[in-house]
C-alpha positions as CSV (number, residue, x, y, z in Angstrom):
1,X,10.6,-12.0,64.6
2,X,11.3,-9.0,62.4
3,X,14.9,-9.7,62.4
4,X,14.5,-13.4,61.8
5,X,12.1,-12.3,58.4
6,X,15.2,-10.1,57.6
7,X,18.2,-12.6,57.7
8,X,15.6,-15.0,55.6
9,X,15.3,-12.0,53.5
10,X,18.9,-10.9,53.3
11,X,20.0,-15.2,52.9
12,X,17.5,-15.2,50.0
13,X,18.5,-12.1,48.2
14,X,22.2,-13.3,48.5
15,X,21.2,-17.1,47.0
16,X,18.9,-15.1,43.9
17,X,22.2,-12.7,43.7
18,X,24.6,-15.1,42.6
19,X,22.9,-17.2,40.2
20,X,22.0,-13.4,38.3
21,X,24.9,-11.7,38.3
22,X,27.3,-14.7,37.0
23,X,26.3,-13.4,33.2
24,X,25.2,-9.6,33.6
25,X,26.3,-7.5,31.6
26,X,25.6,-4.4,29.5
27,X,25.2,-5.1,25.6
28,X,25.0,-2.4,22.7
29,X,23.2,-3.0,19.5
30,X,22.6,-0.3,17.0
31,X,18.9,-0.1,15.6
32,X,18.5,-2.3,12.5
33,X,22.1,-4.4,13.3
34,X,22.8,-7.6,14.6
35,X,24.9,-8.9,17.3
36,X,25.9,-12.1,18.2
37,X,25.5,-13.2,21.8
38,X,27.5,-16.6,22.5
39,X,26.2,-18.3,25.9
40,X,28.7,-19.6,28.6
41,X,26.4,-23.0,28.3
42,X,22.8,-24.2,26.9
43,X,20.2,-22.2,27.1
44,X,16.7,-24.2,27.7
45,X,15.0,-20.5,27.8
46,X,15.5,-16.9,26.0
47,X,12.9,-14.0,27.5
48,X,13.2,-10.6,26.0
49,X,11.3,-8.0,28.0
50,X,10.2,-5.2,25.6
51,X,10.3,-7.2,21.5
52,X,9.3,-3.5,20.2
53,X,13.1,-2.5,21.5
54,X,15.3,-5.5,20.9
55,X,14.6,-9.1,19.4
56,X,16.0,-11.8,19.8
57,X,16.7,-14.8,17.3
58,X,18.0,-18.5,18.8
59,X,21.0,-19.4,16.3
60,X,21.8,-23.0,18.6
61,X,21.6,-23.6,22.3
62,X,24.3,-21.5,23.1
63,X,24.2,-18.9,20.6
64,X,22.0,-15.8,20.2
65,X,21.1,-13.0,17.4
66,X,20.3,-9.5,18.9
67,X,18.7,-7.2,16.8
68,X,18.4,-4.1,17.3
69,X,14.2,-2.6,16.4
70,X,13.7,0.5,18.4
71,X,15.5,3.4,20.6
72,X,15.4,2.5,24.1
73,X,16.8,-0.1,26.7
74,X,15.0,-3.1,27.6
75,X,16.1,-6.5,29.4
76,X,17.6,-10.0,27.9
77,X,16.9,-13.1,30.3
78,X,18.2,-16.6,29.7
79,X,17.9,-19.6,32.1
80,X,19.5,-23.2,31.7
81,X,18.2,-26.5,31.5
82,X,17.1,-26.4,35.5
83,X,15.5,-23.5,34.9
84,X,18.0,-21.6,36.7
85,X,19.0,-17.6,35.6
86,X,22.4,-18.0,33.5
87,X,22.1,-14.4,32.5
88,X,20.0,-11.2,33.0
89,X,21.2,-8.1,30.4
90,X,20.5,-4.9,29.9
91,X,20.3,-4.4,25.9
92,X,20.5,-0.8,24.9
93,X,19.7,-0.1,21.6
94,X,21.5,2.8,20.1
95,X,21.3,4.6,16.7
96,X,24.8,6.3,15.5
97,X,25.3,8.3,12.6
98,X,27.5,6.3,10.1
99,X,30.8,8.4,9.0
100,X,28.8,8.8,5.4
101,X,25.3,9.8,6.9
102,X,23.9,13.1,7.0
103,X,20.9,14.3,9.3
104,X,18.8,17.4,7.8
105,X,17.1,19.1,11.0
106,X,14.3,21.6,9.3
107,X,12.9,22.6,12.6
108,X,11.0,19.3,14.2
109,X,11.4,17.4,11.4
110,X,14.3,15.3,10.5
111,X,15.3,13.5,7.3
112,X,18.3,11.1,7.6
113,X,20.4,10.8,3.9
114,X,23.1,8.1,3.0
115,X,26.0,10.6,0.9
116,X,28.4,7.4,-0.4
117,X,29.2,8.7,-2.9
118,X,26.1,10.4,-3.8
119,X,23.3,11.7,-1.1
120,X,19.9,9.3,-1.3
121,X,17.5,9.6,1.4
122,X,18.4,6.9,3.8
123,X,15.2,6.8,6.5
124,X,15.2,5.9,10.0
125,X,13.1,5.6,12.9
126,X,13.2,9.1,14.2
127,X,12.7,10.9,11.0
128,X,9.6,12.1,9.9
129,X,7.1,10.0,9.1
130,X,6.0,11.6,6.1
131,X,10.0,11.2,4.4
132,X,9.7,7.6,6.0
133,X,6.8,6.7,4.1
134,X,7.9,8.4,0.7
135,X,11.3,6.5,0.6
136,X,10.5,3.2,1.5
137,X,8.7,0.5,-0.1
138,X,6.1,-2.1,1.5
139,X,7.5,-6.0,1.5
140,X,5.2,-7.8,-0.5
141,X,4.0,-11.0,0.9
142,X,5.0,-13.9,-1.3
143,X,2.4,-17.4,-0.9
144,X,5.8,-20.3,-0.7
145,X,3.6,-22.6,-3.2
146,X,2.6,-20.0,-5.4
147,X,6.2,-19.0,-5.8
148,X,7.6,-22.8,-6.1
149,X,5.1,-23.3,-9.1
150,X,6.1,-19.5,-10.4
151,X,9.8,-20.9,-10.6
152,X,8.3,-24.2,-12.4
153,X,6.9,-22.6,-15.0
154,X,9.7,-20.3,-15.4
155,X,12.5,-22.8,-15.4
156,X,9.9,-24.7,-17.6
157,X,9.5,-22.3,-20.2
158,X,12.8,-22.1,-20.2
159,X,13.9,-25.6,-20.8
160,X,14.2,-27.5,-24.4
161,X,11.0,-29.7,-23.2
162,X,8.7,-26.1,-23.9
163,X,10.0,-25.5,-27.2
164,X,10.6,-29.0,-28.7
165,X,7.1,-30.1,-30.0
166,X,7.1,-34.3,-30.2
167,X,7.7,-35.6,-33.9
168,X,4.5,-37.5,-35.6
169,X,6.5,-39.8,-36.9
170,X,7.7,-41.0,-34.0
171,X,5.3,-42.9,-31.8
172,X,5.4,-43.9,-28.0
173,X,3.3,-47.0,-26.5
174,X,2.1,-47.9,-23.7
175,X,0.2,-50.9,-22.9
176,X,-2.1,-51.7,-26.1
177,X,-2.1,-48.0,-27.2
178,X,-0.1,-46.0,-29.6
179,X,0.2,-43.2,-28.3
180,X,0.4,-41.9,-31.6
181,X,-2.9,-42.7,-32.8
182,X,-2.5,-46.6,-33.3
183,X,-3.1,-49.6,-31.8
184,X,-0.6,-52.4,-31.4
């Protein structure tokens, strides 16, 4: 019985093996970047295992953004259509200095700076939180109808109609009434 349960175990294990490993694979992304993950075929399913680590963006069926959002290695899973496994990655999300960056270590606290051509703080998770907050600025939340009307107006005020007043000599009808003042 026990070694029945065991060749089950060890004929299962093999069948689950090759559908994973036929698109495992290690992938890189530095925190804040984007890479681009192309798909051997369509993807009917895209699981990320930890969103605070790596997220992921579906760009067509068989294309994928990966961005990196915190330190840390978390898992990418993607099945097809049948709802088999096509892939199962390990994302590791990495931050590297760039050639013009420059870390200032003041004991615990660190403060990351951007020196192309001239040295502006250049925050980063990791830093302190107190730099962090100083040197960046909150996204403001814009309403998508309060902005279309903003531009309206804008491209409105803009426009010969808000600065050509109608002539009074001219009049307009429309049905029985001048528009003008008279009547037809």
């Amino acid at each position: 019985m026990r070694s029945l349960t065991f060749l089950m175990g060890l004929g299962l294990c093999a069948l689950m093996g090759s559908t994973a490993l036929a698109g495992d694979k290690v992938y890189s992304v530095e925190i804040n970047k984007t890479q681009v993950l192309r798909l051997p075929s369509t993807a009917s399913a895209v699981i990320i295992g930890n969103p605070k680590i790596a997220d992921v963006s579906v760009h067509a069926v068989d294309t994928l953004f990966v961005v990196g959002r915190g330190f840390g290695e978390t898992n990418l899973v993607v099945l097809d259509q049948e709802g088999n496994t096509m892939m199962d990655a390990n994302i590791q999300v990495l931050h590297t200095t760039p050639h013009h960056g420059v870390r200032l270590f003041n004991g615990d606290v660190r403060e990351s700076y951007s020196c192309a051509p001239y040295c502006s703080p250049s925050p980063v998770l990791g830093d302190d939180p107190a730099f962090i907050k100083n040197n960046t600025t909150k996204e403001k939340t814009v309403d998508p109808l309060t902005a279309f009307f903003n531009a309206a107006a804008a491209s409105y005020e803009n426009s010969d109609l808000s600065t050509s007043a109608p002539s009074r000599s001219g009049s307009v009808s429309r049905g029985d009434t001048n528009l003008s003042g008279g009547t037809n």
